[in-house]
N, C-alpha and C positions, 0 to 999 in steps of 0.2 A: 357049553353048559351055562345055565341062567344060574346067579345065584342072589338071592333077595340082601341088601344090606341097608341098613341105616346113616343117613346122615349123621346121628347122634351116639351112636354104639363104639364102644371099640377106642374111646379118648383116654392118653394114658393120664391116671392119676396125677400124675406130677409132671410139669414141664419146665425145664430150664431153658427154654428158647420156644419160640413160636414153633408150631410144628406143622408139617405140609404131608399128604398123603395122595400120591396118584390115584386116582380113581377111573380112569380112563382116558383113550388115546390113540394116536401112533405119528406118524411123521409129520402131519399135517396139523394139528389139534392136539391138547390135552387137556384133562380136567383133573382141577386139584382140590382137596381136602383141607384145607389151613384152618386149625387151632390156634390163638393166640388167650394170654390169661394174664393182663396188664404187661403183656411187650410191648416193645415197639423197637423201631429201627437202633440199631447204632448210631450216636450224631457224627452228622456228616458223613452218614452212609445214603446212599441214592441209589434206589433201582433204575438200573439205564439196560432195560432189556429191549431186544432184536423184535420184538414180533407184540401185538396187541396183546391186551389183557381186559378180561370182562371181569368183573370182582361183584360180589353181590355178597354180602352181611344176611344169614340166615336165623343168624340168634346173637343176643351181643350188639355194641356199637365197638364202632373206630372211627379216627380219622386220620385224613391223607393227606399229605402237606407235599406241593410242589414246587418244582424249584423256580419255578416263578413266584413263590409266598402265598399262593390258594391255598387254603386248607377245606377239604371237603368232608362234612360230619355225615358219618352212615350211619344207620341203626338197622332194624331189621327188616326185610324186604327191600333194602337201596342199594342200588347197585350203577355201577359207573365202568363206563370203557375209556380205555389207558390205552394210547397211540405210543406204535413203537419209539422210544428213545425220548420219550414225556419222561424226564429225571423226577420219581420221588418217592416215598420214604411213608411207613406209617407212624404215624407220630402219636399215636396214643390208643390206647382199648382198654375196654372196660375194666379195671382191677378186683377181682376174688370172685369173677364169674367169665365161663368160657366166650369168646368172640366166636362164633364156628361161619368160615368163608367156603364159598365156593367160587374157582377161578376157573376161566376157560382161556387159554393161552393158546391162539390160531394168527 
């Protein structure tokens, strides 16, 4: 069954943590959903994930801080691929208006 959804529908009112939504997938690939509303990492927290990450800013900015000390400013329509076991962290989004990402993690 096909069913139509929005990128933008369906955000909950309130968030107390960045929020992530599967959207598609299976063993090989997924595609995620990530809300953020001025998160950002916990300090001295590092993503140190197994497998690539494509990350693209659809509405909203952020940026990416690695542990090498780049920090990468995204807005909307930029997007960036993250090699596996690249340690880092998002270090800042926009505050009182949603960041809405889409990830694809293959």
């Amino acid at each position: 069954m096909h069913t139509k959804r929005n990128l933008f529908e369906s955000i909950p009112a309130s968030l107390a943590g960045e929020w992530a939504e599967r959207l598609a997938g299976d063993a090989g690939a997924r595609v995620e959903r990530i809300v953020s509303r001025g998160h950002a990492s916990p300090p001295d927290f590092w993503y140190d994930q197994d497998e690539s990450e494509w990350v693209m800013v659809v509405k909203g900015s952020a940026k990416i801080r690695f542990d090498d000390g780049r920090v990468v400013e995204l807005g909307a329509g930029d997007h960036i691929t993250i090699a596996p076991h690249q340690r880092h962290r998002v270090d800042w989004t926009a505050p009182g208006e949603d960041t809405v990402w889409v990830a694809i993690y293959f």
